[in-house]
MARTOR-836456 format. One line per 3 residues: number of its first residue (from 1); for each residue x negated, y negated, z of C-alpha. Coordinates in steps of 0.05 Angstrom, whole numbers. Layout:
<rs>
NUM) X:Y:Z  ...
</rs>
This chain:
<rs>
1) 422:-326:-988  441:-382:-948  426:-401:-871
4) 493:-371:-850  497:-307:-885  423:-291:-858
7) 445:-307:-783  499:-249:-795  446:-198:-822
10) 404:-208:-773  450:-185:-710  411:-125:-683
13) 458:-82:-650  415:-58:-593  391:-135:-579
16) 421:-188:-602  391:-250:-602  420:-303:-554
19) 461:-343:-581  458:-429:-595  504:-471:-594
22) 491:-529:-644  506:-606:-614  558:-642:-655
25) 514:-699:-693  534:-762:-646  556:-823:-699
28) 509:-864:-724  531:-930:-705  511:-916:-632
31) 449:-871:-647  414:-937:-678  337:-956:-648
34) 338:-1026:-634  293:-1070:-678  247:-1086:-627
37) 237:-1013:-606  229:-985:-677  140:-977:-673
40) 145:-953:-613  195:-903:-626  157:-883:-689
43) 95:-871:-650  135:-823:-604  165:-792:-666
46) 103:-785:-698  70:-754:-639  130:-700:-641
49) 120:-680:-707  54:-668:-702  76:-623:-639
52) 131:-589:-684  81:-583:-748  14:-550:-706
55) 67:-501:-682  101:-478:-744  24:-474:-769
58) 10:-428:-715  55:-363:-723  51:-322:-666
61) -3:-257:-661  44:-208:-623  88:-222:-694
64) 75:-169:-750  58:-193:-823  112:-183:-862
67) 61:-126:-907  57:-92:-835  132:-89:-822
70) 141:-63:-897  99:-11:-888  116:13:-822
73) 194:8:-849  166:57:-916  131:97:-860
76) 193:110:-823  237:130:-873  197:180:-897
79) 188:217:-830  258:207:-821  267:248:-892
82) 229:304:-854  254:304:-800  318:354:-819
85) 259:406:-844  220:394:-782  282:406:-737
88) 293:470:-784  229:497:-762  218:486:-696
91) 183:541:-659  146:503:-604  167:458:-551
94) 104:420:-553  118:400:-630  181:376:-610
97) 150:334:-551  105:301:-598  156:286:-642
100) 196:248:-592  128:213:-565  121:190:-641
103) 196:160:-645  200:133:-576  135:103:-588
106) 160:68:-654  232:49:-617  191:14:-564
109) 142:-25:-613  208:-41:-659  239:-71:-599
112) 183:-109:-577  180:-132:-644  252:-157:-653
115) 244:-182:-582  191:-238:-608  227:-249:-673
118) 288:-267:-631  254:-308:-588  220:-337:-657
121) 283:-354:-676  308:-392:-622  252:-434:-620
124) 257:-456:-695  330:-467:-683  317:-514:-624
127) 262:-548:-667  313:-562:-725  365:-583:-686
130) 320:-639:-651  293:-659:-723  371:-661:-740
133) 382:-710:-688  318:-760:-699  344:-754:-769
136) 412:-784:-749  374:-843:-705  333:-861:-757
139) 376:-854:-812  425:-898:-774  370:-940:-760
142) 351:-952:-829  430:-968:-847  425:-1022:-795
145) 367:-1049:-823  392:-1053:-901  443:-1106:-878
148) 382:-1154:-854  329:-1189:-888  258:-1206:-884
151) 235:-1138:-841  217:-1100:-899  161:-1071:-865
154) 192:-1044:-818  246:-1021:-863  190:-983:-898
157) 163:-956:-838  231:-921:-821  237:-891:-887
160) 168:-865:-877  179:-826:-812  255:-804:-848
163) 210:-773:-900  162:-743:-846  231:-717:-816
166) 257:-688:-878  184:-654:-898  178:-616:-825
169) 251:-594:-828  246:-557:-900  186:-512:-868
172) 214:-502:-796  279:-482:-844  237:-436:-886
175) 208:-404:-829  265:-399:-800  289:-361:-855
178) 225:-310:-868  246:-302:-793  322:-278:-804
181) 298:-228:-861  245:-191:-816  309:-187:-768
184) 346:-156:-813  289:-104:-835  274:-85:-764
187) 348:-82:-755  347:-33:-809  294:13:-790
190) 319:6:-714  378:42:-728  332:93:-769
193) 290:102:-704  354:101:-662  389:160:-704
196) 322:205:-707  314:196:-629  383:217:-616
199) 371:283:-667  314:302:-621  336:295:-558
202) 403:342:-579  353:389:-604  306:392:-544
205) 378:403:-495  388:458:-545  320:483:-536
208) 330:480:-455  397:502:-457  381:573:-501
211) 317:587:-466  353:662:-452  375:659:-527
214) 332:698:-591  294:652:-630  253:689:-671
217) 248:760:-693  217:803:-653  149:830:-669
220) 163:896:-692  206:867:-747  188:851:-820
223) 137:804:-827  140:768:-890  174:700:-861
226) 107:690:-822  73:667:-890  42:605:-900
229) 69:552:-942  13:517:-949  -66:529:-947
232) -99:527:-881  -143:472:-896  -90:425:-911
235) -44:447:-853  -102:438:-814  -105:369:-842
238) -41:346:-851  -40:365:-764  -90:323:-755
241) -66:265:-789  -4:274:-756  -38:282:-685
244) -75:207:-709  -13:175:-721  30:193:-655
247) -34:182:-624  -38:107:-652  43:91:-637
250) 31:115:-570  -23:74:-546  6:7:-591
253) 80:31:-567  74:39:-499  9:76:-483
256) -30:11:-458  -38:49:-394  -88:95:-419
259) -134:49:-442  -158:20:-382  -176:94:-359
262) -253:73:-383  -252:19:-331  -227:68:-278
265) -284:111:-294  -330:56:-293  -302:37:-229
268) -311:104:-201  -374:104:-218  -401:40:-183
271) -361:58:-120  -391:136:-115  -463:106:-124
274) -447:56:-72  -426:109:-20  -474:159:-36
277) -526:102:-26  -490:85:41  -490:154:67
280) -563:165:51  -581:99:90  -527:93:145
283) -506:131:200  -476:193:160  -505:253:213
286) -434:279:234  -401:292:158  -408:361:125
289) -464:382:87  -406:390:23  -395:313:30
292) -480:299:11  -468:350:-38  -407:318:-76
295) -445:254:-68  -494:268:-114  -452:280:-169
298) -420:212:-174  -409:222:-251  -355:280:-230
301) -326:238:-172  -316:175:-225  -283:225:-274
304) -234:249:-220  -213:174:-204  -195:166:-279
307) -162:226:-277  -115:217:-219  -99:151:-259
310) -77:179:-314  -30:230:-275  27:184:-289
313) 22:187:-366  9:253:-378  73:270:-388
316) 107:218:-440  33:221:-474  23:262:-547
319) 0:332:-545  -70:312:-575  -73:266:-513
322) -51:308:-464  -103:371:-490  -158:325:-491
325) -143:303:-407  -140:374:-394  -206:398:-427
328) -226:337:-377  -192:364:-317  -224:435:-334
331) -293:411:-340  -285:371:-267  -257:425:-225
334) -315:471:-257  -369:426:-241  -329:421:-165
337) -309:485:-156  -370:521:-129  -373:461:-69
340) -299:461:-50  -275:538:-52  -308:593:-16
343) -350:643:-54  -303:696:-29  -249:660:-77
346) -285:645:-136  -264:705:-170  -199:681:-175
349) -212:613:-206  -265:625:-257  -220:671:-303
352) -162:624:-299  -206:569:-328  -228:605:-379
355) -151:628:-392  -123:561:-396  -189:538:-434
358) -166:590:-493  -88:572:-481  -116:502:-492
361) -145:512:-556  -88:561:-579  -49:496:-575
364) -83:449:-608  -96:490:-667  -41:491:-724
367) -40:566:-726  28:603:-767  86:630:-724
370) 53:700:-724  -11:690:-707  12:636:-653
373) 46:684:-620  -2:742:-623  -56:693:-590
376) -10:680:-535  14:757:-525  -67:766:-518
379) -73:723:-468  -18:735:-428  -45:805:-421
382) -108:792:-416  -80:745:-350  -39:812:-324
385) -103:857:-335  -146:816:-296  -100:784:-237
388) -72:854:-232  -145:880:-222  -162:823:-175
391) -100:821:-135  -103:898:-104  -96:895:-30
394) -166:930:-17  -198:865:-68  -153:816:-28
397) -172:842:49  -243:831:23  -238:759:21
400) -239:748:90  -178:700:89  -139:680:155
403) -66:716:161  -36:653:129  -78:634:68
406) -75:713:54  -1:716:56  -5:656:10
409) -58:690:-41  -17:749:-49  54:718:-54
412) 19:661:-104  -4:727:-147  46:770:-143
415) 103:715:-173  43:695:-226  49:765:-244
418) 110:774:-248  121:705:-290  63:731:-344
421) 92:798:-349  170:768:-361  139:720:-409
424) 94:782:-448  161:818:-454  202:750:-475
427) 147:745:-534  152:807:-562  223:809:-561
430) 232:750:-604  247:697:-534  189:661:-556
433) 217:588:-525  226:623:-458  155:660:-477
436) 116:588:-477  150:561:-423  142:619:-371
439) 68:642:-394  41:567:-406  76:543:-344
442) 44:594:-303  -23:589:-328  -20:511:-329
445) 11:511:-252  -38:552:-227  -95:510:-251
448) -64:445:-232  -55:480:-160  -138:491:-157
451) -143:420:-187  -100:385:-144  -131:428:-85
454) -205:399:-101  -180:320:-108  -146:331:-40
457) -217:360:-13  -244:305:-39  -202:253:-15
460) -205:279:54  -282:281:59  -272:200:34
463) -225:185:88  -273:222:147  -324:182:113
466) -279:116:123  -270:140:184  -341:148:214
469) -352:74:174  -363:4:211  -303:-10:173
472) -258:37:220  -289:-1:282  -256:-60:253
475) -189:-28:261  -162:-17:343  -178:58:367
478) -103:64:375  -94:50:288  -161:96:287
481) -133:149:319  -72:148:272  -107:147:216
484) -144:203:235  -83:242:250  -31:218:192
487) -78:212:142  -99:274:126  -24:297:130
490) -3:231:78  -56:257:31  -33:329:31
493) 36:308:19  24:262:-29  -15:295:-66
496) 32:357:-66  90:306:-89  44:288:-156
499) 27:363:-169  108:383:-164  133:320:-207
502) 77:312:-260  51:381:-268  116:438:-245
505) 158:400:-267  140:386:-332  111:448:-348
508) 173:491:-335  218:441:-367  253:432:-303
511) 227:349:-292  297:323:-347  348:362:-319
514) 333:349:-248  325:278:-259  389:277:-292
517) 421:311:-233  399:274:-176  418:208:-212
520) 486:227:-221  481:258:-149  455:189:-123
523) 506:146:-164  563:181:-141  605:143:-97
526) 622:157:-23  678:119:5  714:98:72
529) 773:64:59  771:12:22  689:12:35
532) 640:51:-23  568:70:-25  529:108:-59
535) 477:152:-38  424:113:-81  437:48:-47
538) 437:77:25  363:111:7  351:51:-20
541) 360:15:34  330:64:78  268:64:42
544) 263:-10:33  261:-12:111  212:41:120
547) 155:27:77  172:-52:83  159:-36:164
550) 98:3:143  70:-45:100  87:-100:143
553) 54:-64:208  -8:-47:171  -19:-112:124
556) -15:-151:189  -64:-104:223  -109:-107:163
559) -98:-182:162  -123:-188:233  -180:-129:232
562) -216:-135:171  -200:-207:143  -187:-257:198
565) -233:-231:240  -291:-246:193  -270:-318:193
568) -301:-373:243  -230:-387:280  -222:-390:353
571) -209:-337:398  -133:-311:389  -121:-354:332
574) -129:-285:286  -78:-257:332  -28:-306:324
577) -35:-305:248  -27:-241:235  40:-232:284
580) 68:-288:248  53:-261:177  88:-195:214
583) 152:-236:230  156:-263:162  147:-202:124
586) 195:-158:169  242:-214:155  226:-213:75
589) 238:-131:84  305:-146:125  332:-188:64
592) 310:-136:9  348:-78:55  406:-134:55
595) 410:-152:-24  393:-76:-41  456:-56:-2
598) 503:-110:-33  510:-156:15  510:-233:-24
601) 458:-269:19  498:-338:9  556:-310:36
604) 513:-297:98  535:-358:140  594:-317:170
607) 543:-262:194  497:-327:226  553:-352:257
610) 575:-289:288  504:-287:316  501:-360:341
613) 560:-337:383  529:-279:403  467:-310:425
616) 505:-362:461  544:-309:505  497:-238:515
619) 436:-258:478  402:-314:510  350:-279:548
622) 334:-242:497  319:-311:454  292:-350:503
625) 239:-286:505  234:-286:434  222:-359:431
628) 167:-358:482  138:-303:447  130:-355:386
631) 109:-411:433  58:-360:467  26:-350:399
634) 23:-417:364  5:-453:425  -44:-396:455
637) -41:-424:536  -54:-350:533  -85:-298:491
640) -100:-221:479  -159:-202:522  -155:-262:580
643) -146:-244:652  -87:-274:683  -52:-289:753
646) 24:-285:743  63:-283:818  -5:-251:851
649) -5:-198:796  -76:-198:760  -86:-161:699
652) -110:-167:625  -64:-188:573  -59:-130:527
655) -5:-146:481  38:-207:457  101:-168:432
658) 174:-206:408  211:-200:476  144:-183:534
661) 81:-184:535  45:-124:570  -17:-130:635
664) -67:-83:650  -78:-86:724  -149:-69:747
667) -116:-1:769  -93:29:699  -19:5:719
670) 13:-36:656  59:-82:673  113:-106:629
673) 130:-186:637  184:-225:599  154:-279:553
676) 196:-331:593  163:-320:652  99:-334:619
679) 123:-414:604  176:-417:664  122:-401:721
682) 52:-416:744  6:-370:708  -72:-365:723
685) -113:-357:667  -180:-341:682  -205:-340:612
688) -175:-383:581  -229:-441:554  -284:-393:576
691) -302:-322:599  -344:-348:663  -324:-336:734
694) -357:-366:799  -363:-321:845  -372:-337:933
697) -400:-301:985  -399:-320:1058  -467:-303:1089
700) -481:-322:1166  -537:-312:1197  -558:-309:1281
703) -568:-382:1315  -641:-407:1315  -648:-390:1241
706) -681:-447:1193  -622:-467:1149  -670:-490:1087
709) -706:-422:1092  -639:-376:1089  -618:-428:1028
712) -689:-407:992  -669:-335:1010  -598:-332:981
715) -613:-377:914  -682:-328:904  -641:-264:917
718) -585:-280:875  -623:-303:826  -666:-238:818
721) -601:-202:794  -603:-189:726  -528:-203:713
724) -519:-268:745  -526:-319:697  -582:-376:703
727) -543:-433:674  -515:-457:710  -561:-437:767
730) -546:-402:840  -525:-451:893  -525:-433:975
733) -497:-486:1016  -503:-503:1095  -425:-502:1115
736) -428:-516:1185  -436:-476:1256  -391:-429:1270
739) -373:-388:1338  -417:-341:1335  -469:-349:1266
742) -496:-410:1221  -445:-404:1167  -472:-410:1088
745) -439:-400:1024  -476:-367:961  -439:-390:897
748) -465:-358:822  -432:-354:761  -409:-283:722
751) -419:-288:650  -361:-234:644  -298:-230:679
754) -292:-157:674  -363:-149:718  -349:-212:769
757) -329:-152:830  -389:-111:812  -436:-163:810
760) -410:-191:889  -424:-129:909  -494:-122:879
763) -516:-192:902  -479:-180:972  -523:-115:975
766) -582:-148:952  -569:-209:1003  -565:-153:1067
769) -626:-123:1049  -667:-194:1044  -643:-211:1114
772) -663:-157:1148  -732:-153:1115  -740:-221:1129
775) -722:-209:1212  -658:-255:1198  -602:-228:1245
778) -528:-226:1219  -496:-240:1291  -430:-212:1301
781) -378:-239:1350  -394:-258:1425  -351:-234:1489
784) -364:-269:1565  -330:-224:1611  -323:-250:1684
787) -289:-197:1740  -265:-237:1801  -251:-191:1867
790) -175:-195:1894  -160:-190:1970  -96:-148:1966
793) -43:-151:2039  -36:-97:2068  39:-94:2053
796) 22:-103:1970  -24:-44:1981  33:-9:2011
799) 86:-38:1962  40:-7:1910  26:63:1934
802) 113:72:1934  117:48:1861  93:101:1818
805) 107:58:1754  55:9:1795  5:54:1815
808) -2:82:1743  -12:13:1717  -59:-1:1766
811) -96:62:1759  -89:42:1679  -121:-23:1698
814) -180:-1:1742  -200:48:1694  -202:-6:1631
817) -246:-53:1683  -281:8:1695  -294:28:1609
820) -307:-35:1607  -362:-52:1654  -395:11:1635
823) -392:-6:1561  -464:-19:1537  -439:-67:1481
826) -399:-105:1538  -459:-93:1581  -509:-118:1529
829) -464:-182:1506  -442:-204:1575  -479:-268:1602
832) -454:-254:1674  -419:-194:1711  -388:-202:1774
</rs>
């Protein structure tokens, strides 16, 4: 079969490989090395082949022998033979399930496979192609070279590296070839996989689609199509084998996620032993007596971890998977149980582990049609008998439950009961599809609702932990106290989100159809003229810009809390790192939400010029704050934390934000100030290259007092403080002599600027009482008063006496001479008194 013919077999419908276009050989005459350049061009070429060679030596791993694909290819067809008798005799959901794990499983590997093989393909095709063309150089090179004389060395030489060329092109060919046929078998058997995957998933929309629909006899009817074809033993076998096999495709097919579930555990493992040694060392007084208790079964906690991270496969995984995860979630939430749920409620849960424990096994055994379905009618009533003996409202009062978690209980049981009782009815009557979905569902749901209810007990406990950690002190008690208050609620919800979509869902056959649904529901257009949308792409959007704001807020705090802060940088820096990481990524977030919506981001020029006239008309302010807000953090004049003067206003600089920057005046007040006006106009920044403030007091003390001695005083007294700090050391200067005192000034440093008012007051206190045990007078001002005597005329004594106005201010005057001479403070400071 030639080159040509096996390029056309080896088109695979559902991938073709990419096509390549061959390079018309270029003539000879101008493809010929020059003489001089002919050993160095053969020790290039000879470097190349040995490239070329090594890698047609080394056939990729990820490749299957061609044994391998001849055996999977016999494999397949002779499941596919089966598969019209399988289909025949379909009774189960859960056989059809692993059926289409086993297929899709095979489609994915065969793809993968063809994938390489393409990519094989196209390598060997690019290696012949550049062999083609060093075969024309040299070829042409040698033709130029038979028309001279006396080089026939290097005339040998190029006929060496032609036959070099020649002996690498027949096996890059021949692989090339082997390469084309394994095409065209996984072609083959692709379209085998393709038509059996198809088959099934018609027959499991018929199987949801006549769920209401007889598909068996009922059990009152003749018996004798419930025989066995086969013995036990080998059914039993033959199951198994089976259960190996899907098993094996899933994990090589597409399963790869399971596998690293031992790691998770392992994980687990190493991080429950490190808390439970943390909470026996470190500060752990104020969490639950349950949490110490859960902590000392770290092999249960390390389970759980794996568990929740295998949530996401359990539902494409094979039966014999799935069982085996929930035997696994069955043993955890009975070794958790009894310190999660209250006694009161343990009642409830023990005989629904033990009824999914024998539903469990019921399914994993190959068991005949009518023994199947007697097992299942057994426990189904054995589910009624008890749940309708535990649920009576004398047995429910008695559990001491709050109104809510009552009404709960009993509306929980009462639709269980009525689920198990349809389904007991369903089975009997020959509905056994709508029997295994109703019965199983409802025994399943219920369980995953207790297991699901102990992770999120768990989980909570860890974040109060977290919580009570010197990890939360990293965080500000603003981002504490919303962790404390979403958390708990994001956990909840969460977690009820995975219980509804991996376990309800599933388990009532519901999880296909509604996804189906909402993606035509989300894909259907809405349009506004000659605008359309779909609902996808607007929650799309909307949830690009939530959680990209979320993660940008928190990442940035994290960045700053936990991971900056542990690095030697100076003061703010952190700050100004993790703002600017904040900008970036709401920017990164803003051009998701624009290319998720449609919008071509190099047609974006139109939308920036529309801006840059906006901002040149109404926007300016609003840039010129935004702008300063950037120069404010790269530059740091001022940071988060200093104490500033801005216009008189003194406060602390609480935030740095886009537009303003928020002040915390001494009282409470918070001030809101334009980033401009930060650059624009004299600021104060009493912090800014360190937290020390000098502080003054003005001390004076009576005339005839020894200057040097009151300087002793002040320094020893201020000193003696234990907040005033002793480098550099208290200083009391002599300033000069004032009116009435000998004025001093007592200078000391603060080593906080939050403490500087306090401590004047203190020392000032502490200064008062040292004077006056001393006998040092603090003099206060000094009044001379001198009263003159008047000789009033007889006619201004007259003049006054016929003006009342007059005599009232003269009365008003007499009697203030009067107060004042019998003042004793005017008394006691007067020199003279006449």
């Amino acid at each position: 079969m030639g080159q040509a013919s096996l390029q056309k077999l080896a088109v695979v419908p559902e991938q073709p490989p990419p096509k390549t276009e061959i390079s018309q050989p270029i003539p000879s005459s101008n493809k010929a090395i020059p003489l001089p350049q002919v050993a160095d061009q053969a020790e290039e070429l000879d470097r190349k082949l040995a490239k070329i060679s090594s890698h047609l030596q080394t056939k990729p791993e990820e490749i299957a022998p061609d044994a391998v694909i001849e055996t999977q290819a016999k494999e397949i067809r002779e499941r596919a033979q089966r598969l019209d008798s399988f289909l025949d005799g379909l009774s189960d959901i859960l056989e059809l399930r692993d059926e289409l794990v086993y297929w899709r499983a095979l489609d994915h590997r065969s793809s993968e496979q063809r994938r390489l093989l393409s990519a094989r393909a196209n390598e060997l095709q690019s290696q012949i192609l550049q062999l083609d063309e060093e075969e024309s150089r040299w070829q042409a090179t040698g033709n130029q070279i038979d028309d001279a004389s006396g080089i026939e060395v290097v005339a040998a030489r190029v006929q060496q590296e032609l036959s070099a060329i020649k002996t690498i092109r027949l096996q890059a060919q021949e692989q090339l070839n082997q390469v084309l046929t394994l095409q065209n078998q996984l072609s083959q058997t692709g379209r085998q996989v393709s038509d059996a995957l198809t088959r099934l998933v018609e027959a499991e929309d018929r199987f949801r689609g006549h769920l209401f629909e007889r598909d068996s006899q009922p059990l009152w009817a003749p018996l004798r199509y419930h025989q066995l074809d086969q013995p036990f033993g080998a059914l039993l076998r033959r199951s198994g084998d089976q259960d190996v096999r899907t098993a094996g495709e899933f994990l090589r097919g597409g399963g790869a996620g399971l596998i690293v579930l031992p790691a998770l555990y392992f994980l687990g493992l190493i991080g429950a032993l490190r808390l439970k040694h943390y909470c026996a060392v470190g500060p752990a007084a104020k969490l639950p007596i349950e949490a110490f208790r859960l902590l000392e079964r770290p092999y249960s906690l390390a389970l759980l971890a794996m568990l929740l991270g295998s949530t996401t496969q359990t539902g494409s995984a094979p039966v014999s998977i799935t069982i085996g995860l929930y035997l696994l979630w069955l043993g955890l939430v009975f070794r958790l149980m009894p310190l999660l749920i209250k006694p009161a409620l343990r009642p409830l849960v023990y005989p629904l582990l033990l009824l999914n424990l024998l539903e469990l096994l019921r399914a994993a055994m190959p068991l005949p049609v009518l023994a199947n379905r007697l097992i299942l009618n057994l426990i189904l009533l054995a589910a009624l008998i008890t749940y309708g003996l535990l649920a009576r409202p004398s047995r429910l009062l008695a559990l001491d439950l709050s109104k809510t978690n009552l009404a709960l209980v009993r509306s929980a049981t009462s639709i269980g009961l009525l689920l198990l009782a349809v389904a007991l009815v369903a089975n009997v009557c020959g509905l056994v599809s709508l029997s295994h979905v109703l019965g199983i569902g409802t025994l399943l749901s219920a369980f995953f609702g207790v297991a699901f209810y102990c992770a999120v007990r768990v989980l909570l406990l860890f974040l109060r932990i977290f919580l009570d950690s010197p990890w939360a002190a990293l965080f500000p008690v603003e981002e504490q106290q919303t962790i404390a208050v979403w958390g708990p609620r994001l956990l909840i919800a969460a977690t009820v989100f995975v219980w509804l979509t991996h376990s309800e869902l599933y388990v009532f056959l519901i999880h296909d159809g509604l996804a189906e649904f909402l993606s035509e529901l989300l894909a259907a257009p809405i349009g506004f003229g000659s605008l359309h949308v779909t609902l996808g792409n607007v929650i799309t959007v909307l949830l690009i810009v939530g959680i990209g704001y979320s993660f940008a807020k928190g990442f940035s705090s994290l960045l700053r809390s936990i991971l900056i802060a542990r690095l030697p940088l100076q003061r703010g820096l952190p700050y100004a790192i993790s703002k600017v990481t904040y900008y970036f990524l709401v920017l990164l977030v803003f051009a998701a939400a624009l290319s998720s919506a449609g919008v071509e981001l190099n047609k974006f020029t139109v939308i920036t010029g529309a801006l840059g006239v906006g901002v040149g008309f109404g926007l300016q302010n609003i840039v010129s704050n935004f702008a300063s807000g950037l120069i404010l953090l790269f530059e740091r004049p001022i940071r988060i934390g200093d104490v500033i003067d801005v216009g008189g206003l003194v406060g602390s600089v609480r935030r740095i934000g886009a537009r303003s920057s928020t002040l915390t005046t001494g009282q409470g007040a918070e001030v809101i100030v334009p980033n401009s006006n930060l650059l624009s106009n004299q600021v104060i920044n009493w912090t800014l290259s360190s937290p020390w403030r000098r502080v003054e007091i003005p001390v004076g003390v009576a005339y005839g007092s020894d200057p040097e001695v009151i300087i002793q005083l002040l320094t020893a007294v201020a000193s003696s403080i234990p907040d005033v700090m002793e480098t550099p050391p208290p200083e009391a200067f002599f300033l000069g002599f004032g009116d009435s005192a000998l004025n001093f000034e007592l200078r000391f440093w603060s080593a906080r600027q939050e403490m500087w008012f306090k401590l004047k007051s203190d020392v000032a206190i502490a200064v008062s009482r040292a004077l006056r045990d001393a006998g040092i007078e603090i003099p206060f001002p000094q009044r001379d008063l001198r009263v003159r005597s008047v000789d009033l005329s007889t006619n201004k004594l007259e003049d006054l006496t016929r003006s009342p106005a007059a005599t009232a201010q003269s009365n008003g005057a007499a009697s203030n001479t009067t107060e004042a001479l019998h003042d004793p403070t005017t008394q006691q400071s007067s020199s003279e008194v006449r």
